[in-house]
Backbone as a ProteinNet text record, in pm:
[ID]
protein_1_A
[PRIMARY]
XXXXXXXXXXXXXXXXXXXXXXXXXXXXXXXXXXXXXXXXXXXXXXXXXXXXXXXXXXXXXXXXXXXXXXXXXXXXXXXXXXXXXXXXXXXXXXXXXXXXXXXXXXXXXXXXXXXXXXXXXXXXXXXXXXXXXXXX
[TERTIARY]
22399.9	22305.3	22326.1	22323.5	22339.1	22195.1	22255.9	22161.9	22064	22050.2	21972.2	21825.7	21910.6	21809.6	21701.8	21777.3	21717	21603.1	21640.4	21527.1	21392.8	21451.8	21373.6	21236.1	21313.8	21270.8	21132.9	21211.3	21133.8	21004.1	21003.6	20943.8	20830.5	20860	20787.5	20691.3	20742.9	20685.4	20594.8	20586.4	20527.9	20378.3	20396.7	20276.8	20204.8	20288.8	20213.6	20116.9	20238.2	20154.6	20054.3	19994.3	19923.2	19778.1	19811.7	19627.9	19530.9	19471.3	19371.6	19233.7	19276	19180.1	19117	19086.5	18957.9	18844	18919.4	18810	18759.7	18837.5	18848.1	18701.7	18724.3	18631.1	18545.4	18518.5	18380.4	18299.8	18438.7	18361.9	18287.7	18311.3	18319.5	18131	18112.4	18001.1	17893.8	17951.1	17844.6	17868	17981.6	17933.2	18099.8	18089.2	18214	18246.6	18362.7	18361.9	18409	18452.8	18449.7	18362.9	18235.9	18129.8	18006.2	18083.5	18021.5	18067.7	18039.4	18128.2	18173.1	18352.7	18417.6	18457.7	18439.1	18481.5	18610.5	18692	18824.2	18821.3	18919.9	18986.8	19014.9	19013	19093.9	19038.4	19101.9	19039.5	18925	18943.5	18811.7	18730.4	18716.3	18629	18505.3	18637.5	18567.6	18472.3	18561.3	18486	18369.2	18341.3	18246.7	18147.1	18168	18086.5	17986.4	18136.8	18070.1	18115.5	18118.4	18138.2	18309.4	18271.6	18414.8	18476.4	18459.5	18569.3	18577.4	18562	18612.5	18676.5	18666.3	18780.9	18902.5	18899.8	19009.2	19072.9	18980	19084.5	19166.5	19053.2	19138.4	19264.6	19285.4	19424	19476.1	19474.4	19621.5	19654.3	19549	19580.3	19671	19628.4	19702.2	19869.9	19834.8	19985.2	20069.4	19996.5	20061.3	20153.1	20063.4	20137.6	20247.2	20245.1	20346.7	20482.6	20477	20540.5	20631.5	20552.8	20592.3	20733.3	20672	20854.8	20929.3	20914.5	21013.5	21098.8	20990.7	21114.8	21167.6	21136.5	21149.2	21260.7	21311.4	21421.7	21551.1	21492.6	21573.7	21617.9	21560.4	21603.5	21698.7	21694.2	21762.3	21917.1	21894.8	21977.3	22113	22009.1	22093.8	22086.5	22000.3	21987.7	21874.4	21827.2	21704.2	21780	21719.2	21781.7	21888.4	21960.1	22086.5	22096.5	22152	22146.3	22231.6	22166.1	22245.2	22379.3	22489.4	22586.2	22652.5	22614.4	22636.2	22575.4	22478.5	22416.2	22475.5	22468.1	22563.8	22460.7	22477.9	22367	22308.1	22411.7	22378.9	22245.9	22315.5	22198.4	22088.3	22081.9	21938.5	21857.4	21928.8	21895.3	21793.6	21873.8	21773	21660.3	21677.4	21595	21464.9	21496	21419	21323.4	21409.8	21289	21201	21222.7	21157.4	21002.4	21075.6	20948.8	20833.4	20957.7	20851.2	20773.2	20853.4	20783.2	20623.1	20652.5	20521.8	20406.6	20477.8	20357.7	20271.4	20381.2	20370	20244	20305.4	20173.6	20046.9	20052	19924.4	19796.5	19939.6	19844.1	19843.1	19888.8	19831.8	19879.3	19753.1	19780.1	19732.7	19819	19784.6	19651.3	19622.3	19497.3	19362.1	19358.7	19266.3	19306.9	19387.7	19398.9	19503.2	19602.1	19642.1	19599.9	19499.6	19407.3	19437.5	19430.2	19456.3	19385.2	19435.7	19417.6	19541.5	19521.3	19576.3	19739.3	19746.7	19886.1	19893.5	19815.4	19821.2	19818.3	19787.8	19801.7	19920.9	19953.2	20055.8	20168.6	20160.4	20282.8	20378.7	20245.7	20257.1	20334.5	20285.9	20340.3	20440.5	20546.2	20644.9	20715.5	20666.3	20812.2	20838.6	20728.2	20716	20829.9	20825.2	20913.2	21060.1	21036.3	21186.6	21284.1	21267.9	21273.3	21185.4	21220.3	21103.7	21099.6	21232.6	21188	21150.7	21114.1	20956.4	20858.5	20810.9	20704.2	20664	20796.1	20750	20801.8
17642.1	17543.3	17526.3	17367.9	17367.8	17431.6	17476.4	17501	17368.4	17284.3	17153.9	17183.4	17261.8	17252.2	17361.6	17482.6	17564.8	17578.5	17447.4	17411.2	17390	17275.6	17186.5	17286.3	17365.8	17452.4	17542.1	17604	17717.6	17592.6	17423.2	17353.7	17350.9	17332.9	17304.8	17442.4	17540.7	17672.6	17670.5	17696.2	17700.1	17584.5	17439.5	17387.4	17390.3	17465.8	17515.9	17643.1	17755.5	17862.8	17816.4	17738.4	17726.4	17646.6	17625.2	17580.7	17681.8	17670.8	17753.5	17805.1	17831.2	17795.7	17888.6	17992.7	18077.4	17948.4	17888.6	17802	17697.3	17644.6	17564.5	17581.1	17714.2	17793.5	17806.2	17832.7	17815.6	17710.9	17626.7	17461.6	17429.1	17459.7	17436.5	17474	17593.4	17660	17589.6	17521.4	17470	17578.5	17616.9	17734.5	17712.4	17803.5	17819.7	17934.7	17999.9	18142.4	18216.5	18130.4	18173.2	18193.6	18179.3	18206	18326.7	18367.5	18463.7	18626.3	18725.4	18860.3	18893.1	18898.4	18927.4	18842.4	18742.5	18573.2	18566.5	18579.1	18623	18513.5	18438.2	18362.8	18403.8	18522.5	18629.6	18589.3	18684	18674.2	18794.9	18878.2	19020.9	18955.2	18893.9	18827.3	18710.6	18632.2	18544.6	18604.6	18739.8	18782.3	18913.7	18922.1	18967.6	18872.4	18766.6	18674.7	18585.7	18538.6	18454.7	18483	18633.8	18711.6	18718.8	18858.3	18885.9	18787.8	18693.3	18655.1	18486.5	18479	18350.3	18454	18579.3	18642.3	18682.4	18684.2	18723.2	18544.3	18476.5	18338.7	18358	18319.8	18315.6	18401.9	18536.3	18629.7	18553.8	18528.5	18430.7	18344.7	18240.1	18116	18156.1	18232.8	18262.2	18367.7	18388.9	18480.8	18397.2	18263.5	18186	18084.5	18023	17941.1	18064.3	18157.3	18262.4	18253.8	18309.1	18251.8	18154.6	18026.3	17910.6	17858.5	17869.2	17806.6	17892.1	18034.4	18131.3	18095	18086.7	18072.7	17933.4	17836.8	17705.7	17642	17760	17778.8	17867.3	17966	18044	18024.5	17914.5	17855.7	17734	17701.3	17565.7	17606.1	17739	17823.4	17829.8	17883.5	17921.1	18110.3	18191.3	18341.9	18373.8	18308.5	18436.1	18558.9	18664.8	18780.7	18779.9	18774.2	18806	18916.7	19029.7	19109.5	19099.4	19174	19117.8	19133.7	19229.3	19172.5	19033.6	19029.6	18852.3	18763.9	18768	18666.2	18652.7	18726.4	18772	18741.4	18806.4	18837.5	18744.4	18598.1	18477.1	18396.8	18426.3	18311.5	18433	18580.4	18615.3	18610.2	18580.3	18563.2	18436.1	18328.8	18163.5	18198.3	18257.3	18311.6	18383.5	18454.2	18554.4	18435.8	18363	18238.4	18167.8	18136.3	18052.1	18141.7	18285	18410.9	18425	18421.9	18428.9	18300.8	18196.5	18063.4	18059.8	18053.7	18100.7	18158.6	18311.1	18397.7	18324.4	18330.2	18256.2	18104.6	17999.5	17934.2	17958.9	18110.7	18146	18182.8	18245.6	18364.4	18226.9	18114.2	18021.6	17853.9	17860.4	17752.8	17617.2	17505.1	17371.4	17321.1	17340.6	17270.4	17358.7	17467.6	17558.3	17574.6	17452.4	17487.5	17604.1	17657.5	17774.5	17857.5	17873.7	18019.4	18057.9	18191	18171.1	18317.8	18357.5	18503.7	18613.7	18764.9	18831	18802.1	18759.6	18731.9	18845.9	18869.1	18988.5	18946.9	18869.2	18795.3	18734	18621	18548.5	18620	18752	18833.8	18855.9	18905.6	18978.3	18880.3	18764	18712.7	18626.8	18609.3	18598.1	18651.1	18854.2	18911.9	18929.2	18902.8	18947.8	18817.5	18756	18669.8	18621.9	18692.4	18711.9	18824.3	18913.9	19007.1	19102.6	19059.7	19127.3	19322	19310.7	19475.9	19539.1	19461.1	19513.3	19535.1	19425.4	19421.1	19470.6	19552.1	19584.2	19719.6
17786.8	17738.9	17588.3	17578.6	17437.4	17288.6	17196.2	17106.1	17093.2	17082.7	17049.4	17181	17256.1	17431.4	17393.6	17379.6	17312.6	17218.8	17116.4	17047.2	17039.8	17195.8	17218.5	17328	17360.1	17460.6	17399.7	17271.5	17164	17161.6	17072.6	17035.9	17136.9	17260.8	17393.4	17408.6	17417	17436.3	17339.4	17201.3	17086.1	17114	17170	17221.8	17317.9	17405.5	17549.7	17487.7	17415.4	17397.1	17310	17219.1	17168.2	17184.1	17342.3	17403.2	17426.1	17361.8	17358.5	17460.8	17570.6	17669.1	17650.2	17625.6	17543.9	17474.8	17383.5	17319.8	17423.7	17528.8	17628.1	17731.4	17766.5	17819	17795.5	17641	17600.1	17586.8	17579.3	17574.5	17715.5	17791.1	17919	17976.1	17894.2	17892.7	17759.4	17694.9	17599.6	17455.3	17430.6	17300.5	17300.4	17146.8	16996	17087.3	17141.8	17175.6	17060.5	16941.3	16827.1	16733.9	16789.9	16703.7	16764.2	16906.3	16962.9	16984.1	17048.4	17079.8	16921	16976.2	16892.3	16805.2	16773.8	16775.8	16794.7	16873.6	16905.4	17023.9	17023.7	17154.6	17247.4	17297.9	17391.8	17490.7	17630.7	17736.1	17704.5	17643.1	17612.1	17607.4	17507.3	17410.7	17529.6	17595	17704.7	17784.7	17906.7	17959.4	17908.6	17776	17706.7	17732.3	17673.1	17662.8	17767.3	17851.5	17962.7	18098.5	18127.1	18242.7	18260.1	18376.4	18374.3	18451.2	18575.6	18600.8	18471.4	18422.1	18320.7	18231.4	18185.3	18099.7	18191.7	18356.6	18442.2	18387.9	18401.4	18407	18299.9	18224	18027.5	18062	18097.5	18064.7	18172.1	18268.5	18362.5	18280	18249.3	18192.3	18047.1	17999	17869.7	17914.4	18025.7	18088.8	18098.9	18196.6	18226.4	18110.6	18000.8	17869.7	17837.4	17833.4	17781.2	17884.5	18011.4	18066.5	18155.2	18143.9	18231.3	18128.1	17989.1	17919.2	17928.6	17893.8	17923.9	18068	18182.1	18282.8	18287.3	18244.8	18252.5	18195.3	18072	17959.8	18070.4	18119.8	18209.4	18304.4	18406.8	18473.4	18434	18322.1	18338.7	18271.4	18188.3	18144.8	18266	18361	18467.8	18455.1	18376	18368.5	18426.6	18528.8	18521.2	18643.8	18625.7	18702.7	18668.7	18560.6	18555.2	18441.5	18444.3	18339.7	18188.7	18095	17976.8	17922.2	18025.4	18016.6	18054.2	18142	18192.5	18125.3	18084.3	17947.8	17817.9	17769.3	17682.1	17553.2	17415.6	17319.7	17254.9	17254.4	17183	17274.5	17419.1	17493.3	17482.3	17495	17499.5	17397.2	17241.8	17116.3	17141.3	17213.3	17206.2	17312.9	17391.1	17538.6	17439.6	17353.5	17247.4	17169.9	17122.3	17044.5	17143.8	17296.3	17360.9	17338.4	17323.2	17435.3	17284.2	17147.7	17057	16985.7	17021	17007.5	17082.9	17226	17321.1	17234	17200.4	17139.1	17012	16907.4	16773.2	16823.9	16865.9	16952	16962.9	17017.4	17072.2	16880.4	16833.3	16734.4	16641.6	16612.3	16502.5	16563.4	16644.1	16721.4	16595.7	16604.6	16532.2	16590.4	16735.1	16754.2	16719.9	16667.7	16584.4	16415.4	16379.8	16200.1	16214.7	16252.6	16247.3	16269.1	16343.7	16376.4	16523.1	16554.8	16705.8	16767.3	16846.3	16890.6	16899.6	16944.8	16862.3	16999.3	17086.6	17142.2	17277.7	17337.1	17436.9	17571.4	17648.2	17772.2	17708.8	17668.5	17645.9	17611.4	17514.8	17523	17634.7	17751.8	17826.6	17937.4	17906.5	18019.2	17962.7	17850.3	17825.3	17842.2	17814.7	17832.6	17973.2	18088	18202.7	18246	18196.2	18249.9	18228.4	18086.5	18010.7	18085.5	18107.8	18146.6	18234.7	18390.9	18516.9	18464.4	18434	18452.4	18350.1	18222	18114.3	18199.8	18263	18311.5	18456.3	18518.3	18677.8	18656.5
[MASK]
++++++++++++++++++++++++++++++++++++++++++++++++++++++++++++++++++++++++++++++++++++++++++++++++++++++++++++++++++++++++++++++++++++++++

């Protein structure tokens, strides 16, 4: 895959990871979830706030922005399941920006001014997808 794809890929990830459905959530309920708990975007923070299963959502939903570009990059790559000799260090290098674009997103998202949360569902579910056997 060309570098330009790559880019475009990191670019894409970086606005996915950066919806904020913590704040989403709270909207949803009538309240700032940043002005409540911890004022933290998290899923903690959510299901502190407005019960546990809307903080079970928040961490999928935020697993999920983490990893849907990761595999979305990997698939079109043509690597997923393939180990890193066969990849070889350059493509896992661009594979590496999609996963930290995602995160980066999350922790200073544009649609919060640069503010975000601390990156822990969305981590989690970048590298889970970057690489299955971090995460299994």
């Amino acid at each position: 895959m060309e570098s330009w794809s790559w880019i475009s890929f990191a670019v894409a990830a970086y606005l996915v990871g950066a919806i904020p459905f913590g704040v989403l959530l709270g909207q949803l309920h009538g309240i700032d979830i940043r002005e409540h708990g911890s004022r933290n975007i998290g899923a903690t923070n959510v299901g502190r706030v407005l019960g546990r299963r809307w903080g079970i959502l928040c961490f999928v939903l935020d697993a999920l922005k983490g990893a849907l570009p990761v595999l979305a990059a990997g698939a079109t790559a043509g690597i997923l399941g393939a180990s890193a000799e066969t990849v070889g260090a350059a493509t896992l290098g661009w594979w590496l920006l999609v996963v930290a674009a995602a995160l980066l997103g999350h922790m200073w998202s544009p649609f919060l001014k640069f503010t975000g949360g601390k990156g822990v569902a969305t981590g989690f579910g970048a590298l889970a997808a970057f690489w299955p056997l971090l995460a299994w």
